[in-house]
N, C-alpha and C positions, 0 to 999 in steps of 0.2 A: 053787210060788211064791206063789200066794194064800196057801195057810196059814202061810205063811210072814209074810209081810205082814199077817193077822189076829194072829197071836202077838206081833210086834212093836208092834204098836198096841193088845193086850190089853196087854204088857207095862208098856209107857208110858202107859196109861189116865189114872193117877193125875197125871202130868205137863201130860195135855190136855186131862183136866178142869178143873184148876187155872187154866191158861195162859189158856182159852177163856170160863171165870167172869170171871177176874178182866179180862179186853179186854172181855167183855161189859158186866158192871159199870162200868169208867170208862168206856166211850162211853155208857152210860144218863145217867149224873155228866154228862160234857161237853154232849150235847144240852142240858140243863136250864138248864147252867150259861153255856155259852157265850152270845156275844149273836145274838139271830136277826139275818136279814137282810128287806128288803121290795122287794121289784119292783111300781113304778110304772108299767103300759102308755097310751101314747099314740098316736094313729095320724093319719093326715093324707092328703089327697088334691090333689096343685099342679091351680093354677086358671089353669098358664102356658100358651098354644098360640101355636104359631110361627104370624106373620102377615108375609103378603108385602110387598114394599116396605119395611118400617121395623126387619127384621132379626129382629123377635122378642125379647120380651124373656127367654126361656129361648136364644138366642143371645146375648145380652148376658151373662150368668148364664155361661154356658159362658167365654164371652171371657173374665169375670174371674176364674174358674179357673183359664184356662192349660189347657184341653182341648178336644178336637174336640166333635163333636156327638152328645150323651149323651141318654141317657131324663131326663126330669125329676125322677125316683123318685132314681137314681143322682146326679145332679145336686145335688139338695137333700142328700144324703146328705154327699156331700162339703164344700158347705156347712156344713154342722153339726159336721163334723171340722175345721175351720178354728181357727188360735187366737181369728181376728176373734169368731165365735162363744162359743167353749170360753175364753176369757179372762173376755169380760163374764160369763158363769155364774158362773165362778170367784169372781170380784172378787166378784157380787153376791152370795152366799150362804156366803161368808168358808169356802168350801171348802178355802184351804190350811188352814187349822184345825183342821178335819174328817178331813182325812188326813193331817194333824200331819210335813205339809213344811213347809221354812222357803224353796222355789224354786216360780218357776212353770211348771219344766221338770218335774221330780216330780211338781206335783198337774195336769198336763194327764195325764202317763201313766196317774196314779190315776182321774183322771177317766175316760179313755177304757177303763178297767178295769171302772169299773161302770155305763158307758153301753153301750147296743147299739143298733143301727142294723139294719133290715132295708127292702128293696125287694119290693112284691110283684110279680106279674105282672099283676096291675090295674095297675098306677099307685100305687096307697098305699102308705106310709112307717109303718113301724113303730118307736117311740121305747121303749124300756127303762129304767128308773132304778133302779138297786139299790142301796140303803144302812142301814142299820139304825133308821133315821127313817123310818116310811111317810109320814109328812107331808112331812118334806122333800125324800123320793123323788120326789113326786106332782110339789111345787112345783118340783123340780129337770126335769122331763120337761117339763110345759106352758111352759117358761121358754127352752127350748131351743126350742119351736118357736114361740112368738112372739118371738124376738131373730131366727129362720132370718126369719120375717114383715120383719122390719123389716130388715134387709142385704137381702133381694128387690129390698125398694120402694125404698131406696137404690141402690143398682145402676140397677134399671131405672129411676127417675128420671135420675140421674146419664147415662145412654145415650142415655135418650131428649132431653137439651140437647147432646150431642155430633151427634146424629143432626139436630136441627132447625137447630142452627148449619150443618153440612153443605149443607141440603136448602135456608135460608133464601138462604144462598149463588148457587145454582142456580136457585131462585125468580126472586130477580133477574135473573139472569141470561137466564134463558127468555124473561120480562116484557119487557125490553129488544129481545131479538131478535125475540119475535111480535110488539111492535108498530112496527118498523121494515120489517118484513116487511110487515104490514097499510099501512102508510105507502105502501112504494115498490106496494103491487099497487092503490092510490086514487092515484097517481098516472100508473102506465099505462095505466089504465081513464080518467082524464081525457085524457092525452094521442093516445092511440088509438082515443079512442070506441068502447074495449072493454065490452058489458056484460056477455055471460055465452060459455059455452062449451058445443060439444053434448053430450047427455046420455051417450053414450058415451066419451066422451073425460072427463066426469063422472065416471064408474062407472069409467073405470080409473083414475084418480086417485084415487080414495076407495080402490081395493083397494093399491093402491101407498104412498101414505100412512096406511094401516093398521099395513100391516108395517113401513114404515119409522119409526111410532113406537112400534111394539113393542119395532123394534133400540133403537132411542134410549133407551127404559122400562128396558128390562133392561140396559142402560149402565148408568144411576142405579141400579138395586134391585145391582147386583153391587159398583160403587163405596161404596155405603152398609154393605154387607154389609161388605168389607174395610175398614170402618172399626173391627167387634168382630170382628172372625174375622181365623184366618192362609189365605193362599193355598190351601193344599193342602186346606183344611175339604172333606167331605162336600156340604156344602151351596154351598160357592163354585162346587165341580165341577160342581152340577149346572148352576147359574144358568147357568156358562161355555157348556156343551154347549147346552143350550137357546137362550143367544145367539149360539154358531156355527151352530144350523140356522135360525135365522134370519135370518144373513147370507149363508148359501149363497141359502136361497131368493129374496131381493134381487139376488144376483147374477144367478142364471137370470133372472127379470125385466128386468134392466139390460141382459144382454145377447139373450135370445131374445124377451122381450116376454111380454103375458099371453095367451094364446089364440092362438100362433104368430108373432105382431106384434111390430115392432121399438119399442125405447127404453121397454120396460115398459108400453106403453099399447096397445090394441085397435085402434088404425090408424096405419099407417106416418106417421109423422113431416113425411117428406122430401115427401110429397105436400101438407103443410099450409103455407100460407104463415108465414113467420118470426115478425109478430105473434101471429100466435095460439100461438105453439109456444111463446115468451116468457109469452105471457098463463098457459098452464098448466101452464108450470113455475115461475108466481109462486103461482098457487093451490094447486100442490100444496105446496108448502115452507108456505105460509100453513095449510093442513091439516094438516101434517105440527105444525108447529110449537105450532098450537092443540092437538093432542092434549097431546103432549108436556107441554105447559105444564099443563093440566088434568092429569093423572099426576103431577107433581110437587108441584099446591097438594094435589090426595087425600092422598101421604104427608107431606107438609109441616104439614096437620093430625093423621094418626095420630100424627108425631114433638112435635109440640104436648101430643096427652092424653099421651102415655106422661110426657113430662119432667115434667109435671101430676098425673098420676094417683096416687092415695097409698087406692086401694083393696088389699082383701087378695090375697096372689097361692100361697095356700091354704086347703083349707079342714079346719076337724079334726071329723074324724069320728067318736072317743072322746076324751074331755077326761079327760087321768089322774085318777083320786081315789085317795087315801090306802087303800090297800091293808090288809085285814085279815087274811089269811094270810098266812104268813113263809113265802117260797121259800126261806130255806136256812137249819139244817139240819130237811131231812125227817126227824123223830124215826123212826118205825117204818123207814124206808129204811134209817135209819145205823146205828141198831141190830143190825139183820139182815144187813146186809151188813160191823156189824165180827161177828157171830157167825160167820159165813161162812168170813170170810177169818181170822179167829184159828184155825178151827177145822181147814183147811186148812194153813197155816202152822206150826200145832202138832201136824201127822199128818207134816206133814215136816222138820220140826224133828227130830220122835220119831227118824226115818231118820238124822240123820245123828249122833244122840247114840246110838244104837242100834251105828251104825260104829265111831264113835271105842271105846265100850265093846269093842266086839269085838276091835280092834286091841290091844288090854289088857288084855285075857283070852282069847281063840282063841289057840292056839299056830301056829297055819295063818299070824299075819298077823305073827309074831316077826319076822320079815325087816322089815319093814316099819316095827315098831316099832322097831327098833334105828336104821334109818333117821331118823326122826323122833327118836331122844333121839343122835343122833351132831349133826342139825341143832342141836338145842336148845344142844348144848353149844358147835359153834363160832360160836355167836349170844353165849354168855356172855361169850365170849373177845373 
């Protein structure tokens, strides 16, 4: 069988030296001739972290996606595949021209043909540009991420006046009711010649009005949240859970007391005359409510800088420069691998020009041959 297959391939020598000269020759020709290509690399690291109370502005970023709760890597990425993005590139650097569409449906395709996007497992974003301009590969990659820069800070601006409208709301609101609260507890303290209350009766009041303005806190930070996020978000979940163990805890309190004790406080109630039980369920509410209010101006300022804030919300780590080697074509690559693959192609080419001859002169495969000119004929017909 081998010698077989050596005689066949001595035979056609002549054929697959030819075939394999002349495929080596015009890929030598094409490399020269054709136009090279230039990859522009950029890269990037987000400057976004989630912050409690006012959503985060890579939760706002998410919301205007229309996706759950992503890496920021993944995040920006999709940003940048956007047309909101991939348009303004377009328009600015008159790239339907460049890929000689006359739609902006064709040159987003084209675009996203010679842009590449990668995430790493750090957090950095890796930008691609490949076009046969190194300069305006370069220009094309850094352009891409300073337009991602600026739809960031639009967004998270933009969130962060939806978020302070929200919280300015509530503000007032709070304002109103602590000093209504403060009002009626200066007006029992005159009418009852109340001045203060005992230090344990103190101390459970402060642990009771803790938790109950933790519940109340994480009302607002989950309300605020379902203002860029949908219900079922990763992150709504969690808030949820976190404010049902908070309201169980309150419960046990309301109902068994703190330290065995009934009505959530360290000494039975029913033993206390009715003034003083009034007196400090006004101080607790009056505590309760001063937190509250304090929790609300804290994110009521963060949602202030964010809607304000017009810093970067990345930072680039390799700034593309106009690239001096051509990533495509690798001359000695393509040379070798058309020598390769001519030279394969014409050992099996040899085989099957080697059959057909044999079917044409072997008397072994007459059968066959006759077969094949009875076809021929009723193909004439």
């Amino acid at each position: 069988m081998k010698h077989g297959t050596l005689e066949i391939i001595i035979k056609w020598r002549r054929f697959i030296y030819l075939n394999v000269i002349a495929v080596t020759i015009f890929s030598i020709i094409l490399v020269f001739v054709v136009k090279p290509k230039y990859t522009a690399h950029t890269s990037f690291q987000p400057v976004i972290e989630l912050q409690e109370g006012q959503a985060g502005a890579s939760l706002a970023l998410s919301m205007m996606l229309g996706q759950g709760f992503m890496s920021p890597g993944d995040m920006y990425i999709d940003i940048m595949k956007s047309r909101l993005v991939q348009d303004s590139i377009i328009k600015k650097f008159d790239l339907m021209k460049k890929f000689k569409t006359k739609n902006m449906d064709k040159a987003r395709k084209r675009f996203n043909d010679v842009v590449e996007f990668k995430s790493r497992l750090t957090g950095m974003v890796d930008v691609s540009v490949t076009l046969d301009d190194p300069v305006l590969a370069a220009n094309v990659a850094n352009s891409i991420v300073k337009r991602l820069d600026e739809v960031n800070r639009e967004i998270i601006m933009t969130k962060g006046k939806e978020m302070r409208i929200f919280l300015e709301k509530r503000l007032e609101e709070a304002k109103a009711d602590l000093d209504s609260t403060q009002k009626k507890l200066e007006e029992f303290q005159k009418k009852h010649k109340v001045l203060d209350i005992s230090d344990e009766l103190k101390a459970a009041i402060t642990a009771y009005s803790n938790l109950k303005a933790q519940e109340l806190s994480k009302e607002i930070h989950l309300q605020t949240l379902l203002k860029v996020l949908s219900p079922d978000n990763p992150q709504v979940h969690k808030v949820q859970i976190e404010l049902n163990s908070i309201k169980q805890k309150l419960k046990q309190y309301e109902t068994k007391g703190i330290g065995g004790f009934g009505a959530g406080i360290n000494v039975p109630l029913d033993s206390m005359p009715s003034v003083a039980v009034q007196f400090a369920n006004l101080k607790m509410d009056l505590e309760i409510k001063t937190k509250v209010y304090g929790y609300i101006v804290e994110q009521y300022e963060k949602a202030r800088v964010m809607e304000a804030k017009d810093t970067p919300t990345l930072q680039v780590i390799d700034v593309a420069i106009p690239p001096e080697l051509k990533s495509w074509p690798k001359r000695k690559v393509f040379v070798i691998a058309s020598f390769v693959i001519s030279l394969i192609f014409s050992i099996l080419l040899a085989f099957v020009l080697e059959f057909i001859d044999r079917i044409y002169s072997d008397p072994a495969f007459g059968t066959f041959r006759k077969a094949i000119e009875k076809i021929k004929g009723d193909l004439k017909l």
